[in-house]
C-alpha positions as a Markdown table, in Angstrom:
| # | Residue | x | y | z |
|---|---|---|---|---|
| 1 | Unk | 11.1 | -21.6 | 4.1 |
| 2 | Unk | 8.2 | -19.1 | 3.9 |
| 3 | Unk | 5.1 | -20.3 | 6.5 |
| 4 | Unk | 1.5 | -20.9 | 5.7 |
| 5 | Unk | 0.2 | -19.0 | 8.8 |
| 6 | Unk | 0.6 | -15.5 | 11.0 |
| 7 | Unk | -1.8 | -15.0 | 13.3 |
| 8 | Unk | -2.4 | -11.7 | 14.4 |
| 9 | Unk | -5.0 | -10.8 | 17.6 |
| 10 | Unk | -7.2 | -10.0 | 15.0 |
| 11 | Unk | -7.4 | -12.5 | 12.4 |
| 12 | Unk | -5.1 | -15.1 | 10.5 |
| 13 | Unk | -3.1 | -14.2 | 7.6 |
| 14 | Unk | -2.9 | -16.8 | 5.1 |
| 15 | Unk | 0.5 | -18.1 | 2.8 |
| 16 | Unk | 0.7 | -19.8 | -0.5 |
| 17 | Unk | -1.0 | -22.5 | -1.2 |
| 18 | Unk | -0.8 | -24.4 | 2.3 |
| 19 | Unk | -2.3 | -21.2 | 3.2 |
| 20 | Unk | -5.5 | -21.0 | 0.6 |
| 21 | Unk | -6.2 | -24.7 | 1.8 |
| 22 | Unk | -6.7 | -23.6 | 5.3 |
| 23 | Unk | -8.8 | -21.0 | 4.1 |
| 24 | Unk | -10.9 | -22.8 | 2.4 |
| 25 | Unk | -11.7 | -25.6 | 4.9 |
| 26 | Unk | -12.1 | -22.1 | 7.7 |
| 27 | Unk | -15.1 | -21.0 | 5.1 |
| 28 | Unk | -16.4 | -24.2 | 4.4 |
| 29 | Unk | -16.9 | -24.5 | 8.7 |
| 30 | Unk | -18.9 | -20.6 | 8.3 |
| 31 | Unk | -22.3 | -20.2 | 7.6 |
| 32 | Unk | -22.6 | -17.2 | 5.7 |
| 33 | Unk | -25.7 | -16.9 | 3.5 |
| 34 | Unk | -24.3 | -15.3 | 0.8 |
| 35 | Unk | -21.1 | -14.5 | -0.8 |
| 36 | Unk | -19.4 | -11.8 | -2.5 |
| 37 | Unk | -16.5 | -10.7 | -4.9 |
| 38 | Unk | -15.2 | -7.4 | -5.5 |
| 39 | Unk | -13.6 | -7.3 | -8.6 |
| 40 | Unk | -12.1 | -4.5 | -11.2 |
| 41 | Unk | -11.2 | -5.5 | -15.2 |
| 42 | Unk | -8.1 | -6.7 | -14.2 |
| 43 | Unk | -8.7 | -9.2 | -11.6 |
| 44 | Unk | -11.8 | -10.3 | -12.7 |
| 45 | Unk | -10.4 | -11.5 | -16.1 |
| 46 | Unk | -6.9 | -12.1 | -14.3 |
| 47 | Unk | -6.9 | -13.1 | -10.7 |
| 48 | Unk | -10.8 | -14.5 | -10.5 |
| 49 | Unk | -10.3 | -17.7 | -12.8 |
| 50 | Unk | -7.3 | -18.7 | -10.3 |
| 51 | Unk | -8.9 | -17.9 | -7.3 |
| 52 | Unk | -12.0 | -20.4 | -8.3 |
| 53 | Unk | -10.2 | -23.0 | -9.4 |
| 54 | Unk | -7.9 | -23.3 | -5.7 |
| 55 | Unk | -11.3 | -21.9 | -3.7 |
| 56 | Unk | -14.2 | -24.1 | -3.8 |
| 57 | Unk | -15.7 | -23.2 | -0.7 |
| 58 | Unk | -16.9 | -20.1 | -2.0 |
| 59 | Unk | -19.2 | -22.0 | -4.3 |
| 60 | Unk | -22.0 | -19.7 | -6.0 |
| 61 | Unk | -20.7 | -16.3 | -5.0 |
| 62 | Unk | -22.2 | -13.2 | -6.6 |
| 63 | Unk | -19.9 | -10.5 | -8.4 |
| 64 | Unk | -19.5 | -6.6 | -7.7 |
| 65 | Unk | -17.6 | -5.1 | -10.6 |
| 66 | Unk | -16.0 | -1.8 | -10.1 |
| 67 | Unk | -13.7 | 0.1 | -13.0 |
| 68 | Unk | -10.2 | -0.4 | -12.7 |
| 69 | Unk | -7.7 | 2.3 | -11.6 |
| 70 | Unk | -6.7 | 4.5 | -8.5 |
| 71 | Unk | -9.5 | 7.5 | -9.9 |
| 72 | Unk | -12.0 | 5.6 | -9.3 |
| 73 | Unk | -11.5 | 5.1 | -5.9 |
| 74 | Unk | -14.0 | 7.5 | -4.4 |
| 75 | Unk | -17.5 | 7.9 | -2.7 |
| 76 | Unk | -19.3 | 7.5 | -6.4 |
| 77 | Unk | -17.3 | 4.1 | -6.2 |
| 78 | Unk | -18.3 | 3.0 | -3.3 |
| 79 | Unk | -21.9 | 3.9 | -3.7 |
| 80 | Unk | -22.1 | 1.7 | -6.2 |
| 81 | Unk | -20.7 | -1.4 | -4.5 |
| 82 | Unk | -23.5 | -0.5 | -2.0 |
| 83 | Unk | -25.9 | -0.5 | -4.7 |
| 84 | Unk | -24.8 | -3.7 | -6.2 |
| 85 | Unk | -25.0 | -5.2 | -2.5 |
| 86 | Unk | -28.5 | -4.2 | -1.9 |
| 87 | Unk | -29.8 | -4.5 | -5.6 |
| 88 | Unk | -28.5 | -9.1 | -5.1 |
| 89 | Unk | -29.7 | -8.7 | -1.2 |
| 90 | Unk | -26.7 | -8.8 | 0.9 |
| 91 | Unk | -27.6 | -9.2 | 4.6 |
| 92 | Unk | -25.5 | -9.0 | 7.8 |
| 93 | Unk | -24.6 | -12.3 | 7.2 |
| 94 | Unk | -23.3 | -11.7 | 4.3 |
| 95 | Unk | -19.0 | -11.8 | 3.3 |
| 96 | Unk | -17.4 | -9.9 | 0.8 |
| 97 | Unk | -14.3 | -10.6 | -0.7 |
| 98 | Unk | -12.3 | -8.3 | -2.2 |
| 99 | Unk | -10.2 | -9.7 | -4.9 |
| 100 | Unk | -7.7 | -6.7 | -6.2 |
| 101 | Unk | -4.9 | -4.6 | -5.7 |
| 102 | Unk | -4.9 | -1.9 | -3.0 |
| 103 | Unk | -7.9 | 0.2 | -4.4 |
| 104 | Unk | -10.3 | -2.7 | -4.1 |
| 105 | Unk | -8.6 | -3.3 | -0.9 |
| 106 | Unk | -8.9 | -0.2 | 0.7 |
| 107 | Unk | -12.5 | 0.4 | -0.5 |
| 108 | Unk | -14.3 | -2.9 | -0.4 |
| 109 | Unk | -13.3 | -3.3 | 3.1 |
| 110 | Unk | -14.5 | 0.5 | 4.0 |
| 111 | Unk | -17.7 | -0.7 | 1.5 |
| 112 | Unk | -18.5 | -3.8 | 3.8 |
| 113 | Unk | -16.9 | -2.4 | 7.3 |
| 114 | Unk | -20.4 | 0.5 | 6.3 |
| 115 | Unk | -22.9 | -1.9 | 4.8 |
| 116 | Unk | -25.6 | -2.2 | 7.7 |
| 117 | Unk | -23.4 | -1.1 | 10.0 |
| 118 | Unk | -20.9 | -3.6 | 9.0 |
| 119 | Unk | -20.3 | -7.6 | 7.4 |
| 120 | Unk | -17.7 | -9.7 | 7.1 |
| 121 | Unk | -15.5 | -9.1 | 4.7 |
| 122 | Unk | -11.8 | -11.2 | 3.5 |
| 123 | Unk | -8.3 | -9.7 | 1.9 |
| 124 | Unk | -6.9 | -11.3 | -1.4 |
| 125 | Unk | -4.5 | -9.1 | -2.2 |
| 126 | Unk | -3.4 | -9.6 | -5.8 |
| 127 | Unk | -0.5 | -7.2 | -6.0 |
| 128 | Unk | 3.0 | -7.3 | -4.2 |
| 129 | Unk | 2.0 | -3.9 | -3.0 |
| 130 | Unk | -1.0 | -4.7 | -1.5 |
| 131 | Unk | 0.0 | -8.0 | 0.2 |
| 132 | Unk | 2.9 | -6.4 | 2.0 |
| 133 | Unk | 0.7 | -3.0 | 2.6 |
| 134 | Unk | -3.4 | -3.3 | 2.3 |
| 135 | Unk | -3.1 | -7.0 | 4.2 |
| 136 | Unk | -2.5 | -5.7 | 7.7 |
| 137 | Unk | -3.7 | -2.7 | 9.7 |
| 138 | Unk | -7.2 | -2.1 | 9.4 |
| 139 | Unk | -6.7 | 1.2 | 7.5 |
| 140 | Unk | -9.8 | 1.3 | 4.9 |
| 141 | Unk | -11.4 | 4.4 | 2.9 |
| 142 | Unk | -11.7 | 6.4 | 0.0 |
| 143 | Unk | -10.1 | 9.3 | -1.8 |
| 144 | Unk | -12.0 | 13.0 | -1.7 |
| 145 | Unk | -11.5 | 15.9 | -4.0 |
| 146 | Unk | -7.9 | 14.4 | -5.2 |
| 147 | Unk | -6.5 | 13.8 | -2.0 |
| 148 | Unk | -5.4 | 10.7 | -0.8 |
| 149 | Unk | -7.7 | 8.6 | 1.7 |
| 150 | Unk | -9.4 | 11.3 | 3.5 |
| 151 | Unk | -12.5 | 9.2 | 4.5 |
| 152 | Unk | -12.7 | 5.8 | 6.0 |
| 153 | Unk | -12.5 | 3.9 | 9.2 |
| 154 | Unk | -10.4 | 1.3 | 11.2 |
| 155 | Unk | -11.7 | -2.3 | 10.7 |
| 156 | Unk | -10.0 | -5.4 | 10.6 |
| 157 | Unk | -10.8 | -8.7 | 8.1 |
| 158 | Unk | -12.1 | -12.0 | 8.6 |
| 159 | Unk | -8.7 | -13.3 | 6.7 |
| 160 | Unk | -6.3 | -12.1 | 4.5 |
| 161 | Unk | -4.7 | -14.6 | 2.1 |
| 162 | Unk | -1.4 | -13.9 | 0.4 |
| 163 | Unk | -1.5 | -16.2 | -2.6 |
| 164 | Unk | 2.0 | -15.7 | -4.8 |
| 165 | Unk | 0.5 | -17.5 | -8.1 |
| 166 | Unk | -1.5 | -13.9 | -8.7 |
| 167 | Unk | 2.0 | -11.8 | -9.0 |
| 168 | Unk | 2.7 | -14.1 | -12.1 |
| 169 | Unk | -0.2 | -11.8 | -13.8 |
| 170 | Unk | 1.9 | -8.0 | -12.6 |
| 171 | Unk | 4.0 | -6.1 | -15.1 |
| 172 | Unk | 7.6 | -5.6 | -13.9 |
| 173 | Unk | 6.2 | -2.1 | -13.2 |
| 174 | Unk | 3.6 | -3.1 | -11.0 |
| 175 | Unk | 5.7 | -5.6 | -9.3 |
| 176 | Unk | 8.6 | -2.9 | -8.3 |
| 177 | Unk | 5.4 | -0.7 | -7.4 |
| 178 | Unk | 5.1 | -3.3 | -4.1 |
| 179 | Unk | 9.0 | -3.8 | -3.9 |
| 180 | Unk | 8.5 | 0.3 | -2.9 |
| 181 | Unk | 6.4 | -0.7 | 0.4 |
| 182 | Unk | 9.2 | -3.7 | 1.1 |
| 183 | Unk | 12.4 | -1.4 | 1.1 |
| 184 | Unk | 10.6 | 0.6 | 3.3 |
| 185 | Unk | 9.7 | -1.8 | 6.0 |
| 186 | Unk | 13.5 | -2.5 | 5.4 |
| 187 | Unk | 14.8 | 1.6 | 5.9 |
| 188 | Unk | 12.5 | 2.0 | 8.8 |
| 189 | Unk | 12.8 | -1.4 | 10.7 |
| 190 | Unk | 15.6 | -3.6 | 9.9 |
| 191 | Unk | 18.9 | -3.3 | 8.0 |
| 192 | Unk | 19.1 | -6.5 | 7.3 |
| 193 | Unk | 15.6 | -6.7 | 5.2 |
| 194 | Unk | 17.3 | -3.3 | 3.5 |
| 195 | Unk | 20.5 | -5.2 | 2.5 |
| 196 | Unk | 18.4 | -8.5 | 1.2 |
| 197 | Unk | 16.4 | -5.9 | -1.1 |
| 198 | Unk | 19.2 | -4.4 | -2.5 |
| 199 | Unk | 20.6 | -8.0 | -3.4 |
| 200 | Unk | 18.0 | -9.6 | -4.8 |
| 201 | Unk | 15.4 | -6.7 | -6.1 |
| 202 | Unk | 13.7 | -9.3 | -8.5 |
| 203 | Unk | 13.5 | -12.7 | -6.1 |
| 204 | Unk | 12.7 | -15.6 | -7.2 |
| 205 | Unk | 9.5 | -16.9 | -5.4 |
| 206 | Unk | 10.7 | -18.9 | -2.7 |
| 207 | Unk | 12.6 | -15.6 | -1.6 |
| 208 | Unk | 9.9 | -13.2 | -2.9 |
| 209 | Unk | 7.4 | -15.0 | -0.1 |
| 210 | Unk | 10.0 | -14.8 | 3.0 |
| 211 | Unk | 10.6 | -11.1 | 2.1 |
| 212 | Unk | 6.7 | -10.6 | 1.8 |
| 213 | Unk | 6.4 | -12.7 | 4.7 |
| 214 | Unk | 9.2 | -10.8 | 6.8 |
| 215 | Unk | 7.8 | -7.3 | 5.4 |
| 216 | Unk | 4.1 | -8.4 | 6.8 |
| 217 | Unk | 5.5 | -9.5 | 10.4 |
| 218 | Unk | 7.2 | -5.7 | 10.2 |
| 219 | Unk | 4.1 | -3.6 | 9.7 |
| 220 | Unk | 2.0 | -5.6 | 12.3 |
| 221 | Unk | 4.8 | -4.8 | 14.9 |
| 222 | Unk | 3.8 | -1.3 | 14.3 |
| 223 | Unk | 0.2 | -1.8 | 14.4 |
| 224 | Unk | 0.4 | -3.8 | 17.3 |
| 225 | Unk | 2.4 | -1.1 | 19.4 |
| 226 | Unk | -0.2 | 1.3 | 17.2 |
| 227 | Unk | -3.7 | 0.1 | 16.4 |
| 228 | Unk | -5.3 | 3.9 | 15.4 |
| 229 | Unk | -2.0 | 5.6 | 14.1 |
| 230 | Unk | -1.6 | 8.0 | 17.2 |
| 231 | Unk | 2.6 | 7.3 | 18.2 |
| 232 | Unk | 4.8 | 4.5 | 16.3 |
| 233 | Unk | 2.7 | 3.3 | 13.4 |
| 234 | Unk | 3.2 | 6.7 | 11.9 |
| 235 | Unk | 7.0 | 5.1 | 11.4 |
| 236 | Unk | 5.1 | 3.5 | 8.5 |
| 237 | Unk | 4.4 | 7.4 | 6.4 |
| 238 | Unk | 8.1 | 7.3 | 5.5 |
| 239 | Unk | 8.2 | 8.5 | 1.7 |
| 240 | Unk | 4.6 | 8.8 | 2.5 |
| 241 | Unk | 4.2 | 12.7 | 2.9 |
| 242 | Unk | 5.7 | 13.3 | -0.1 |
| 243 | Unk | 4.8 | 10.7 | -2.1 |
| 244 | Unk | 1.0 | 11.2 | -1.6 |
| 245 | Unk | 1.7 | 14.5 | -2.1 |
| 246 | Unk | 2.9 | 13.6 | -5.7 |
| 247 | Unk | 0.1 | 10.9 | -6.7 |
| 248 | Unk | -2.3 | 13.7 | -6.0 |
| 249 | Unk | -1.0 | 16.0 | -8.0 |
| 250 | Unk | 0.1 | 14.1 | -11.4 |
| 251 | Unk | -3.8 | 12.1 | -10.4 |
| 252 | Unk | -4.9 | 15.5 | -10.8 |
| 253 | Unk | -3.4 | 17.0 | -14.1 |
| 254 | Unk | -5.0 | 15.0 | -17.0 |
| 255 | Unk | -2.1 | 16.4 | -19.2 |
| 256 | Unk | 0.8 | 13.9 | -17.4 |
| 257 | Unk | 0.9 | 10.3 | -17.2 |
| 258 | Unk | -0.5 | 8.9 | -14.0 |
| 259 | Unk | 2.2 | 7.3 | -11.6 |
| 260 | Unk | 2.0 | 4.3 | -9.3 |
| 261 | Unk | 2.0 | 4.4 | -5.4 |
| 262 | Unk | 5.6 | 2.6 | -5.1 |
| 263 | Unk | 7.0 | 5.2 | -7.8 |
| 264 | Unk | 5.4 | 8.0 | -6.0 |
| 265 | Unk | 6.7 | 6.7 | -2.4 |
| 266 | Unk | 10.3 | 5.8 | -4.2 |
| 267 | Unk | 10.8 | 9.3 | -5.2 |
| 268 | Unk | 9.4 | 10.2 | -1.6 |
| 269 | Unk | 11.8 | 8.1 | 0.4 |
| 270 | Unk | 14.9 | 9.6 | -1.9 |
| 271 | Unk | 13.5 | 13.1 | -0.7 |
| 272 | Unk | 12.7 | 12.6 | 2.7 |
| 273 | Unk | 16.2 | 10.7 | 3.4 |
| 274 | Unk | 17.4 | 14.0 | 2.2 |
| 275 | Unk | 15.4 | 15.8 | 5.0 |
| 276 | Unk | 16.4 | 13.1 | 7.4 |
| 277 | Unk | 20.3 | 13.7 | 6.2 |
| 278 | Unk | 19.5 | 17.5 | 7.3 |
| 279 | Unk | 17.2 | 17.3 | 10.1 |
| 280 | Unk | 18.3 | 14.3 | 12.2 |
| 281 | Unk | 21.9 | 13.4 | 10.6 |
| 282 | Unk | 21.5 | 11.0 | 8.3 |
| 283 | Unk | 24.8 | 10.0 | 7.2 |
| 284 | Unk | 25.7 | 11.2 | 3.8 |
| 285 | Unk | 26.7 | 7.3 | 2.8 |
| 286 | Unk | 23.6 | 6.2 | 3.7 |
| 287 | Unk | 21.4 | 9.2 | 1.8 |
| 288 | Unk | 23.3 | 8.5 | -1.3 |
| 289 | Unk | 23.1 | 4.3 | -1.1 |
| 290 | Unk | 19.2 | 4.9 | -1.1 |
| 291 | Unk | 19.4 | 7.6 | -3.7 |
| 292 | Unk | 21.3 | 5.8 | -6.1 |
| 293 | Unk | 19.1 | 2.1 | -5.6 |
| 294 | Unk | 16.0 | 3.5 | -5.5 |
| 295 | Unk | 16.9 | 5.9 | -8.7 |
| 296 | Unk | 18.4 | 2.6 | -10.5 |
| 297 | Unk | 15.8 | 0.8 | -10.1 |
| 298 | Unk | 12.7 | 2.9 | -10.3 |
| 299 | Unk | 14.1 | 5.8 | -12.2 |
| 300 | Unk | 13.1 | 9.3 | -11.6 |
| 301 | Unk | 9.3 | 10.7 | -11.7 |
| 302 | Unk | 9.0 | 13.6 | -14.0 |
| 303 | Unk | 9.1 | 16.4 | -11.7 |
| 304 | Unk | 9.7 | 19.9 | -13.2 |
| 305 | Unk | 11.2 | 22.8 | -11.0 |
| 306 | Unk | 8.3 | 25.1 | -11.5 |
| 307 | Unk | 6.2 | 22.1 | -9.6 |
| 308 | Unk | 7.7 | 21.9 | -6.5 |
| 309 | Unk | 5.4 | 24.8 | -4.8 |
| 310 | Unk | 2.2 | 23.2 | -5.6 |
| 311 | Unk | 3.8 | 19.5 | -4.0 |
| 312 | Unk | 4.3 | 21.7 | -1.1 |
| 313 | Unk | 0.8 | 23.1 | -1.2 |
| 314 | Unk | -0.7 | 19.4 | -1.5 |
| 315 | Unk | 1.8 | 18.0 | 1.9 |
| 316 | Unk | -0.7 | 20.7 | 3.9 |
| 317 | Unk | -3.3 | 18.6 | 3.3 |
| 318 | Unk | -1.9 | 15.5 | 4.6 |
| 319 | Unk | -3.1 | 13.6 | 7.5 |
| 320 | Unk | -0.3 | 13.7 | 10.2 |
| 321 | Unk | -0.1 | 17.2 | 10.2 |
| 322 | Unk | -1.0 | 19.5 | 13.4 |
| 323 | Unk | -0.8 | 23.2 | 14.5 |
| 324 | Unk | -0.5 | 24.1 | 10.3 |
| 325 | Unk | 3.1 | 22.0 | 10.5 |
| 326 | Unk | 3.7 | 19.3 | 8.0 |
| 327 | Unk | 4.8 | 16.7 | 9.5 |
| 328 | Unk | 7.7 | 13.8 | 8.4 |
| 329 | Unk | 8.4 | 10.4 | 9.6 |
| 330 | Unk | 11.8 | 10.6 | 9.0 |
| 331 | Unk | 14.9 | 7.8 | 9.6 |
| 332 | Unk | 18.3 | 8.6 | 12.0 |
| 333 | Unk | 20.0 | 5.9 | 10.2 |
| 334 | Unk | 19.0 | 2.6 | 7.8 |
| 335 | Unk | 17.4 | 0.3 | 10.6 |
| 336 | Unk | 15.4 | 3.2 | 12.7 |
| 337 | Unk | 12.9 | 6.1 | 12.5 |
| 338 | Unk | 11.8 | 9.0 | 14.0 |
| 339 | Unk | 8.1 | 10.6 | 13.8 |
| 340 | Unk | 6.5 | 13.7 | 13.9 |
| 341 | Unk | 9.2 | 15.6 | 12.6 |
| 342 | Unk | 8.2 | 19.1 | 11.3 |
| 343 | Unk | 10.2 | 20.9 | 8.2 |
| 344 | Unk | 10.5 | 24.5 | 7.4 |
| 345 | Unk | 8.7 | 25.3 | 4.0 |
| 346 | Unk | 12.3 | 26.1 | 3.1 |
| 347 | Unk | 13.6 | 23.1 | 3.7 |
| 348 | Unk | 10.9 | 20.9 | 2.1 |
| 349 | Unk | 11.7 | 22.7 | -1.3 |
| 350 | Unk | 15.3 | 22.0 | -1.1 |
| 351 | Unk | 14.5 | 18.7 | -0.7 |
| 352 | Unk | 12.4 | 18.7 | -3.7 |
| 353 | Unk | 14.9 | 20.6 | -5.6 |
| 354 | Unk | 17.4 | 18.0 | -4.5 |
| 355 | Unk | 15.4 | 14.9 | -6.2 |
| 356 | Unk | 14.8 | 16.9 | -9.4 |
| 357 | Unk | 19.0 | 17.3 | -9.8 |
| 358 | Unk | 19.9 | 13.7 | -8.9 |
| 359 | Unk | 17.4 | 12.7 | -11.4 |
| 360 | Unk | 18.8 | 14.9 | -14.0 |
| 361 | Unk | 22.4 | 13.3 | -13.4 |
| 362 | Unk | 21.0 | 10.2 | -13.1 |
| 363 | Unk | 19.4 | 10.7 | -16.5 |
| 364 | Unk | 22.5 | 11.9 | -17.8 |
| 365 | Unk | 24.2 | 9.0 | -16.7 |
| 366 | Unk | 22.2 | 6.7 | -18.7 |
């Protein structure tokens, strides 16, 4: 059975509904003098009617409305939540909830971590991806000039609940968008996790909140070891480098249809378990299990061979890299990693070459 509570060193993390009672009677014993909620479109018409009807405590609180959508997560954004905080006079007392996917996430909590110098602030992560992702770490910013999270700050939450009754409201896109971040924990961290994905890809919810659960206690082992993302936490980036790399670039061409984080990391993981299969010995088996999941059940993103050079040109611009190297977490085997692994240029197109003809035999297999 799934539990109610992990406690980190920094602050509880809330399950199910066991877990949104205990968060209520925590804020009802808090003396904030005002409340708010960060909402888009979506949650607010979705995910807010829920959350008030479980969450009393939070009584009169005041809403911040943002637009919807992963291009709108920016300084412009942001500036507004600050606005709307000032203009309905937050204080430093003050809590801010932020009631969304990872967007809202990542940027109410840099929004209230800012606000005069910082307020409380509370996780309710409404998607799969952000409850097994956004909830833990104390990573928080904003996107700049396309690229992917290139401002923000380390600070931790209040509380983070993890509330299943808001994946009810995901698409069966969105849903395998967070399933991405699970398989994942699973590649990098424990074969076991790997195998259970494999088997049961669409759980039912008692299942779905011990994998989220297990997937959770996986990340905050590397963020314990980690806190500021210097040595083991990197382990995390797997599918990462590239898969930024691609969300920037279809973000940036109005022309193509946008493509979720978990699509863009899926087609990431299949390329860089191609670079691990050259670089560190990945056996083949393993390279073409994860290929041939991840393909089945995401599909392929519609990368054309005359693309691969600018993905390359976006990778320089990640994060991780030093001394002009892009640099890879990579994985030996299913079950372990390996960071700070550099690629030749060469190398890093083969790879991408590599995902763009599995694709087209997977296509012509279907």
């Amino acid at each position: 059975m799934a539990r109610s509570l992990f406690e980190t060193r920094e602050y509880p993390i809330y399950f199910g509904e066991l877990g949104l009672r205990a968060l209520d009677e925590s804020l009802r014993n808090q003396d904030y003098s005002s409340i708010f909620i960060l909402v888009d479109e979506q949650t607010l018409e979705l995910c807010w009617p829920i959350l008030h009807h479980h969450l009393s405590s939070i009584g009169e609180a005041q809403m911040i409305r943002i637009p919807t959508g992963e291009e709108h997560k920016d300084l412009d954004t942001c500036s507004s939540i600050w606005q709307q905080l000032h203009t309905q006079g937050a204080d430093r007392q003050s809590l801010l909830i932020n009631l969304g996917g990872g967007v809202i996430t990542d940027m109410g909590g840099f929004a209230a971590a800012t606000f005069k110098r910082g307020i409380d602030f509370i996780h309710i992560p409404t998607t799969l991806l952000s409850q097994v992702d956004a909830s833990v770490g104390g990573k928080l910013g904003v996107d700049f000039q396309g690229s992917k999270n290139q401002i923000g700050v380390f600070a931790h939450p209040k509380a983070v609940l993890i509330f299943p009754e808001f994946l009810k409201t995901l698409s069966k896109r969105q849903y395998l968008s967070g399933f991405a971040e699970v398989i994942k924990h699973g590649l990098i961290a424990d074969s076991e996790l790997w195998e259970k994905c494999m088997a049961t890809p669409l759980a039912n919810p008692e299942d779905l909140m011990q994998l989220i659960y297990t997937s959770v206690r996986i990340k905050y082992r590397f963020v314990e070891q980690d806190p500021k993302d210097h040595g083991a936490r990197q382990a995390l980036n797997f599918g990462h480098t590239v898969g930024h790399a691609l969300e920037s670039h279809f973000l940036m061409d109005e022309e193509r249809l946008s493509i979720l984080h978990g699509e863009a990391v899926a087609a990431g993981m299949i390329i860089e378990s191609y670079l691990s299969y050259r670089v560190l010995g990945l056996p083949h088996e393993e390279l073409d299990q994860i290929a041939d999941f991840l393909f089945a059940l995401f599909g392929a993103v519609a990368l054309r061979a005359d693309e691969v050079v600018a993905i390359l040109d976006w990778m320089r611009q990640d994060k991780k890299n030093t001394h002009g190297q892009i640099r890879f977490s990579l994985i030996p085997s299913i079950g372990s990693y390996s960071i700070g692994e550099s690629c030749a240029d060469d190398l890093i197109l083969a790879g991408l070459n590599y995902y763009i003809q599995r694709a087209e035999m997977q296509n012509k297999e279907d």
